[in-house]
N, C-alpha and C positions, 0 to 999 in steps of 0.2 A: 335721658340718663343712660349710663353705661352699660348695655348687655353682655355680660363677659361669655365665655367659650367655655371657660372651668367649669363651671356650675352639674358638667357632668361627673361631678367627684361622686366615689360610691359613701364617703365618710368623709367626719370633719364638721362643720358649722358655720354659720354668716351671722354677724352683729348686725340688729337691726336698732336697736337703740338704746342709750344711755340715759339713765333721767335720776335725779336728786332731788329730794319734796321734802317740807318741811310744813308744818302745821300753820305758820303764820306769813309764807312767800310763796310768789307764784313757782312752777317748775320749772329748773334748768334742764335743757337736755338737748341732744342731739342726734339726729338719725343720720344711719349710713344705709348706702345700697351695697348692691354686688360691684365688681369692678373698683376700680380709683376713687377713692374719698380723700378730698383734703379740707387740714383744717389752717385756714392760715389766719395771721392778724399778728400785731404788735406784743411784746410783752407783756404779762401781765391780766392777759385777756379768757385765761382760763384755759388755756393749751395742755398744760403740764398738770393740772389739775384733772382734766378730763382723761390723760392719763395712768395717775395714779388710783381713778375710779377706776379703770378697764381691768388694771394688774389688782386692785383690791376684789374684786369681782370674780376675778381666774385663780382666788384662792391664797394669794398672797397677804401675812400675817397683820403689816403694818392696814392701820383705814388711812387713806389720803390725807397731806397734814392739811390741819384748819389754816384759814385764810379766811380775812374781812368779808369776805362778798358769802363763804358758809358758812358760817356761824349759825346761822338757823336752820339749817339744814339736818332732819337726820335720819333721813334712808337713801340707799342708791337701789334702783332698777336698770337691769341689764335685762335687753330683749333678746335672745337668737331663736336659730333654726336651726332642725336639721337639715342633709341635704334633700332629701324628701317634701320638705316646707312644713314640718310642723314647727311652731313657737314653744318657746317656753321662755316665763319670765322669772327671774332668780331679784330678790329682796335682801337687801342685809340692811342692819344698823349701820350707822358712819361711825358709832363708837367699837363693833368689831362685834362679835359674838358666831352664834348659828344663822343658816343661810335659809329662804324659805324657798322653794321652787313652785309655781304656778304652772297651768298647762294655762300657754292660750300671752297672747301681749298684756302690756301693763294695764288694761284697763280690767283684765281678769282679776286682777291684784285688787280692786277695790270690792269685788262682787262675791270673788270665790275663795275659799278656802285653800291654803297651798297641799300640793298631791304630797308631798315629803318636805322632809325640815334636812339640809342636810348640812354635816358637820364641815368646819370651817381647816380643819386640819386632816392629811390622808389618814384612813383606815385601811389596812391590808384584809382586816376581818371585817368591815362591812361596807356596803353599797352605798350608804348616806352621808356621801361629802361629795364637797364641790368637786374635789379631784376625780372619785369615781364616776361623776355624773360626765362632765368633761370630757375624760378616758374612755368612756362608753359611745360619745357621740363621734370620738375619733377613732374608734374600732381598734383600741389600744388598752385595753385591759387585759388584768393578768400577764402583764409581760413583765420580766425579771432582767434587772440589770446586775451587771457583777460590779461588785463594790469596793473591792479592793485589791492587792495584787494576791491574799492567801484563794482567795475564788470566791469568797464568800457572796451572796448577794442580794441583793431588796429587791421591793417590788417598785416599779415605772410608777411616778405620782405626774399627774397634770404638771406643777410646778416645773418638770423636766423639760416639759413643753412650751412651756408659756415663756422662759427666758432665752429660747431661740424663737421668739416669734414678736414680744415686748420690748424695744429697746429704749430708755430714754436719752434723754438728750446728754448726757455727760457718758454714760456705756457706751455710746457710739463714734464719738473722738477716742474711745482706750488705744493705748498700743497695743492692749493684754489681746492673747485668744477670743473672735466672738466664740469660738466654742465654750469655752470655761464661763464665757461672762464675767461678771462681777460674784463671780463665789468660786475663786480658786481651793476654796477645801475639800471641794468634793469631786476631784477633779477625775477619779476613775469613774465615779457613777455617771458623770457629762460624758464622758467622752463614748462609752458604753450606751447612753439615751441618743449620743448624736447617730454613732453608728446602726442601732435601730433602727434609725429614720433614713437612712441611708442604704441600708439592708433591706429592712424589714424582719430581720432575726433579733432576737430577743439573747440573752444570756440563759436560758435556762436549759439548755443543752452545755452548757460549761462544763470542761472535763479540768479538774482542778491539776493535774499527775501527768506525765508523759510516762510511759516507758522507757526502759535503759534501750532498746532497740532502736526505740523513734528518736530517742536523743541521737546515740551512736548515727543514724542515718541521718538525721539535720545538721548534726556537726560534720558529717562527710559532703553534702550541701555546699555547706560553708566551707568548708577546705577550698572547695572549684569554685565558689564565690569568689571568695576572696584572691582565687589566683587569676579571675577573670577580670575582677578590678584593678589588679596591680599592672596587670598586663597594658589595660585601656587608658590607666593612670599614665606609663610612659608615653602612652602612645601620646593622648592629649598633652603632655611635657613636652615631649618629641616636635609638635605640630607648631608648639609657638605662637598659637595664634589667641588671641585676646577677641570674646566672643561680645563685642559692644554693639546692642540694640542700635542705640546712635548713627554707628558706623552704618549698619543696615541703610538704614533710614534714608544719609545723605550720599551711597550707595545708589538708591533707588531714586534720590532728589537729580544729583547728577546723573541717574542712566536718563531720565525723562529728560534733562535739558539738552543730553548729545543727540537724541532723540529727534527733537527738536530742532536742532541745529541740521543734524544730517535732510530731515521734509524739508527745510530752508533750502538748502543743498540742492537737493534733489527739486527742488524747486527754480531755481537758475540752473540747473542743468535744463531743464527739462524746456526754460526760456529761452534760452540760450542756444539751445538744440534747435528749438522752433524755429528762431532766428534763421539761422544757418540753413536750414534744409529749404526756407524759403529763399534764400541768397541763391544757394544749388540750382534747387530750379528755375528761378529768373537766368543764371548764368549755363542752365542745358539749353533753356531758349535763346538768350543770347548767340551759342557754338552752334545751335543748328540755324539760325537765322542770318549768320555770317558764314558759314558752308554754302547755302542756300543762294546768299549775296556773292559768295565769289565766283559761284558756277555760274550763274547769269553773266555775271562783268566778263568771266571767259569766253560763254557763247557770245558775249557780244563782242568779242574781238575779232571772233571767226564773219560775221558779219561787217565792220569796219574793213577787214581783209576783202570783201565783197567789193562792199562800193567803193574803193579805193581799185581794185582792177576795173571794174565797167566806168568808172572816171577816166580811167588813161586808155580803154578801146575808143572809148569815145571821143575823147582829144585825139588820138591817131588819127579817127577818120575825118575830124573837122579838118587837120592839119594834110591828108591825103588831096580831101576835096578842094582845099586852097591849091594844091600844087600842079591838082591836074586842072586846076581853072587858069588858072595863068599861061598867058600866050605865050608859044613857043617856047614851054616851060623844058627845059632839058631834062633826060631821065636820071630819075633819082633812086635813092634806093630807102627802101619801108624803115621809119625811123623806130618798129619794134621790130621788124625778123630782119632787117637790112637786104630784102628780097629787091632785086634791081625793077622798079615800078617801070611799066611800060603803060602807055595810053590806052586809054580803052577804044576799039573799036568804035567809030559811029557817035552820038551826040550824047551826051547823058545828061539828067538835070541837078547836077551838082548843087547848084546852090539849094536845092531844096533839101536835100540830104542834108548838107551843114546845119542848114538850122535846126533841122529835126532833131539832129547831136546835141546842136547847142541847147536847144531846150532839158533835154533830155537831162545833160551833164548840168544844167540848170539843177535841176529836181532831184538828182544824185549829191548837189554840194550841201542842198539844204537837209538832206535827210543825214546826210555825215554831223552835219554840225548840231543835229538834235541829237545822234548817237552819241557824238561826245559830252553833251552835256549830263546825258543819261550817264553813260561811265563816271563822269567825275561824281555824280551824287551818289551812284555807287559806291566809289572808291571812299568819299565821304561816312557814310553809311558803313561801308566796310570798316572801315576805322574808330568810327563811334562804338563798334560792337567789341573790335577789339579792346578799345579802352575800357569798357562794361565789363568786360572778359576779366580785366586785368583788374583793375578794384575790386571784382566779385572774391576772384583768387587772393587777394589782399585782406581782405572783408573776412572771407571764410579762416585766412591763416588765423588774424585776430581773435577768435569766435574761439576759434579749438586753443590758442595759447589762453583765453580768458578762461576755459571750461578746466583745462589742466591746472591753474592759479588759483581759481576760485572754486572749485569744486573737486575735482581728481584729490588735489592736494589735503584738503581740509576734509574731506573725504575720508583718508588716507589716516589722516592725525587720528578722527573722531573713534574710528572704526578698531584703534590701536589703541587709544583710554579707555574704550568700548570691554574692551577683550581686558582690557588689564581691569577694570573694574569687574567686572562678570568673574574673573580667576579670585578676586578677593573677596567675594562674596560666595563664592563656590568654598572656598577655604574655613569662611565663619561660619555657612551654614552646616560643612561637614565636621567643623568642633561641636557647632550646637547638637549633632547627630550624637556623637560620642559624647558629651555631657550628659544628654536624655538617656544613653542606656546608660552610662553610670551612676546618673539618678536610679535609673529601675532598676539597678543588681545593688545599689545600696539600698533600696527598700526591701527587692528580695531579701538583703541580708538581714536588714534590720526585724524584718518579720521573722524569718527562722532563727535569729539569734531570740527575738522576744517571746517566741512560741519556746523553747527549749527550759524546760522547769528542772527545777533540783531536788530529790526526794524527800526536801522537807516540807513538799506541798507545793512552790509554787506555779500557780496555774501560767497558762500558757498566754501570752501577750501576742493580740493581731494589729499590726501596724495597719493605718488607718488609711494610710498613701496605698492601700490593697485594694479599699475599696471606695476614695475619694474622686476618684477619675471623671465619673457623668458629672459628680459637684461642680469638678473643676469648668468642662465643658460647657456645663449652664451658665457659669459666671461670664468666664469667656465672654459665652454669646451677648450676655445682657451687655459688659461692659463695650464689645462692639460696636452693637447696634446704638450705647446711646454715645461713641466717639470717643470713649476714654482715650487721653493721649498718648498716645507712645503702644498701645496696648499690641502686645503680643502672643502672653502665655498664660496662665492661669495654674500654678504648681501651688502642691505643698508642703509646708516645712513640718516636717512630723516632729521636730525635738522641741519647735515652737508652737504647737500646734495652730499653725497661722500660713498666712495665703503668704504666697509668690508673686506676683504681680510684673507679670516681663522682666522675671529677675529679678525685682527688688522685695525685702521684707517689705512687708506691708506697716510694718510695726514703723519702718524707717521714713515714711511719707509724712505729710504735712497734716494736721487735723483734718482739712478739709476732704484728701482723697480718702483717710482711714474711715473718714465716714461715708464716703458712697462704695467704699469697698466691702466697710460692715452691712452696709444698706442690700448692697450689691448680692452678698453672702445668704443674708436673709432670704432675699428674694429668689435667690439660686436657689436655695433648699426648700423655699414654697412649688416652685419649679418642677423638682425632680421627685415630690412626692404627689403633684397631681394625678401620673396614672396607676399610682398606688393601692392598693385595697385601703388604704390606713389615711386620716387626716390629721389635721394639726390646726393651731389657734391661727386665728387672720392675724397675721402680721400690721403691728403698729409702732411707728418707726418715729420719732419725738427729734426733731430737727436735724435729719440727716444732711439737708443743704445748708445747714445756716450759716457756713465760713465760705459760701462762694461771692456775697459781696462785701461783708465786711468784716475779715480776721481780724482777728487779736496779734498776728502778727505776721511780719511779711510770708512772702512765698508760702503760706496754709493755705491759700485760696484757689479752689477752683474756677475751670473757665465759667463764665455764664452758660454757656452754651451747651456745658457735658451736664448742669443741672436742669436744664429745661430740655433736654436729650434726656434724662433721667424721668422726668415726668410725663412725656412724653413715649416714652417704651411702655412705663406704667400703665398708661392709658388705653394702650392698643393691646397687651399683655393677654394672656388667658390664664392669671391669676384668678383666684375665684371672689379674691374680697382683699383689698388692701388701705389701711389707714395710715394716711401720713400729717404729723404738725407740725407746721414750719412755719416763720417769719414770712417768708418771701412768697411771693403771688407764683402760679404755674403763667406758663404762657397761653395767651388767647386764643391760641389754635387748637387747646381739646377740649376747652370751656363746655361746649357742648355733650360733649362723651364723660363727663366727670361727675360725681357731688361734689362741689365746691362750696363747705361754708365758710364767710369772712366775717373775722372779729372785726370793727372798726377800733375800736376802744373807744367810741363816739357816743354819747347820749343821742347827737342830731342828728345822724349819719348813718345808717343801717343799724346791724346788729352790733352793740357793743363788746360783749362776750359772750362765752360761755353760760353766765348768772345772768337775768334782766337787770334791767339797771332797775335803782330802790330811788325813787325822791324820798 
């Protein structure tokens, strides 16, 4: 079961159980823990009934209407605590009368005698009614609301409490104010009980009278108000700019798709890149390996240069030793320096020296003819590298016109709808700047105009938008965390006394968001009075989701998903105690962390309702 975080309230109370006995039926009832309670099950299964026992119980006039399944029924037992852990159990008729209070749970009700009888309507002059009992546990007694615009004022009754913390299932589709509720007549004393709970100041410091001084200086106020408005008013005329959530929206849809596009981008560049630098350097090794190839194919020309002179010394002298072997050969002259050959001296062995040559010049022709075969593969080689060279060069041109085409360029575009988009969202968000202070110098205004009284008494008026602000922030939050769509802002309308909702009245949505808004609201203001010295009734909220699957008519419905996001926050929440009945099941993923009872509306099938079933 759910252990909540709240439960460190200094004031306030927890419902532990609800029960209806009759003298001739077994009991109907239901216990709650701390944390999330839901009641869910089909129509008809005692939902609305259990209910109208909670609000009969917290002091409210009507008893529960009769229905087939109570008819025999006629007492209600309400358990609570305080936050300390003591019980006490409160007794009434179902036909209505005085309330009995027990120390100790319902079973003390059959044993003991009740500690006080207390009266079913407020008393200002005594302590025995449900309301002062109540008031007391919420450390909210003796606080004085102003009651109407002459100053005049009552005293704080539980009832002020209970109908921002009781919503049923038709109050919570209104378009009206949840502040006012369903009792727009008393509309100064709500609005005076909400700001209490919001404050923690009471009205009974109320100064009915202004001075002609204090007037005189709030109407000079207002002078530089209103000339700080009219100013900001052209300005926002001036700006032209149309401040649509929307716009934001698909703003931010489109910055994340160019977004996208541009890592794509940057994505084939960065491929692209790879490419090429790889081509680079196969094509550095290529220029140095054909450097390399032609310097060799050079020195080997200086070598061919070689064996090509010791080939023709050597044919000189074969062609010398022929001339001087031949008899009575006449003198001739050296067929390389044309030197006039004279015989030599004495015998020589000519023919041996020729062949020596010849062999020699032998061994010279074949190494010429390996040298050239080497150059040509060179020369081969040399040329394979150039052609490598020249596709690399080719290759690379491609590479950098592809990155200029497909990237640089598109690049270029994105980065220029980029900029134009960021200038018109820089434009809305600085209207929404100047709308927000024009908000807060109309609420300035609106408070020093509502604070400035006339001497024929009337008291001073404090605009609520003065101190609505953390409200607003808690709602926010909730409606964030559980996805509400579109959600932005959380303001409020002080002439409506009603939410803002990213700009729209609240009053203008469909049933189904007005009611996770009113839900929304509730819970916000359970919220903001947790670290309070002062408590308030557990909120029980009577089918805040029931139009999310099937309205009554189109576009009322919310997503699935923002209402099981809504039970879902509940769940995890440091609420101290919350009750919600609805049609529709929570989702199976806080099953664990919740009370969940289910109506079946089944004789065969779990629990049927609320009542046992009668054969």
């Amino acid at each position: 079961m759910h252990s909540n975080q709240g439960l460190n309230m200094a004031s306030g109370f927890l419902l532990h159980e609800l029960r209806v006995t009759g003298p001739t039926v077994p009991d109907a009832f239901v216990t709650f823990s701390a944390g999330l309670n839901i009641i869910s099950g089909a129509s008809n299964t005692g939902k609305s009934y259990i209910f109208q026992c909670l609000d009969y119980m917290f002091g409210a006039k009507n008893p529960p209407k009769k229905i087939d399944e109570s008819l025999h029924y006629a007492y209600c037992h309400l358990t609570v605590s305080d936050m300390a852990g003591r019980a006490f159990t409160l007794k009434s008729d179902l036909r209505g009368g005085n309330v009995e209070l027990f120390d100790g749970d319902y079973n003390t009700t059959l044993i003991s005698s009740p500690i006080s009888v207390l009266g079913r309507v407020h008393n200002d002059d005594s302590q025995d009614s449900v309301s002062q009992f109540f008031l007391s546990l919420c450390n909210l007694q003796h606080k004085k609301l102003k009651k109407n615009e002459k100053g005049q004022k009552r005293n704080l009754t539980f009832r002020d409490l209970a109908r921002l913390s009781l919503v049923d299932e038709e109050e919570i589709l209104t378009s009206g104010s949840p502040i006012l509720g369903n009792n727009p007549y008393d509309k100064t004393g709500q609005i005076s009980a909400f700001k209490l709970l919001l404050t923690g100041i009471d009205d009974s410091e109320l100064v009915e009278k202004l001075g002609d001084k204090e007037i005189a200086n709030r109407r000079g106020k207002l002078e530089m108000l209103n000339s700080l408005i009219s100013d900001l008013r052209t300005e926002i005329t001036q700006a032209g700019v149309d401040v649509d959530q929307n716009q934001l929206t698909r703003i931010s849809v489109a910055e994340q798709q160019i977004s996208q596009q541009l890592r794509q981008a940057d994505q084939v560049n960065r491929e692209l890149a790879h490419t090429r630098t790889t081509i680079e350097d196969a094509r550095r090794a290529d220029v140095i390996q054909h450097a390399e190839l032609s310097n060799v194919l050079e020195r080997s020309q200086i070598l061919a240069y070689q064996y090509e002179s010791d080939a023709s010394r050597l044919a000189s002298t074969i062609e010398a030793c022929e001339l001087f072997a031949a008899e009575k050969a006449p003198e001739q002259a050296c067929p390389l320096c044309h030197t006039q050959l004279q015989r030599p001296p004495g015998q020589t062995n000519l023919d041996a020296i020729s062949a020596a040559c010849q062999q020699e010049l032998v061994k010279i022709q074949l190494l010429q003819t390996e040298l050239k075969a080497s150059q040509l593969a060179l020369q081969n080689e040399i040329s394979a590298k150039s052609a490598a060279i020249t596709d690399a060069d080719e290759h690379i041109r491609r590479i950098n016109g592809e990155i200029e085409s497909r990237v640089n360029n598109i690049v270029s575009e994105h980065l220029t709808q980029l900029q134009a988009l960021q200038t018109t969202r820089e434009a809305i968000q600085l209207q929404q700047m100047r709308l927000v202070r024009m908000a807060n110098l109309e609420a300035s205004k609106q408070e020093i105009e509502g604070s400035i009284t006339t001497r024929s008494g009337k008291v001073a008026k404090e605009a609520l938008s003065s101190t609505i602000e953390p409200l607003n922030r808690q709602m926010l939050g909730v409606l964030q965390q559980c996805q509400y769509p579109g959600i932005t802002t959380v303001s409020f309308n002080e002439e409506k006394l009603d939410f803002i909702i990213s700009g729209r009245d609240r009053e203008l949505t469909g049933k189904g968001y007005r009611a996770i808004t009113y839900a929304t609201f509730i819970v916000g203001l359970q919220l903001h009075i947790i670290s309070r010295p002062y408590g308030i009734c557990t909120p029980v909220l009577d089918s805040p989701l029931v139009t999310y699957r099937k309205p009554e008519t189109e576009g009322e419905e919310i997503p699935v998903d923002l209402a099981m996001n809504f039970y879902r926050y509940l769940a995890t929440s440091t609420l101290p105690q919350i009750i919600i009945l609805e049609n529709e099941e929570p989702p199976a993923d806080i099953a664990d962390s919740i009370n969940h009872i289910i109506f079946t509306g089944s004789n065969t099938n779990g629990r049927y309702g609320f009542f046992p079933t009668q054969s």
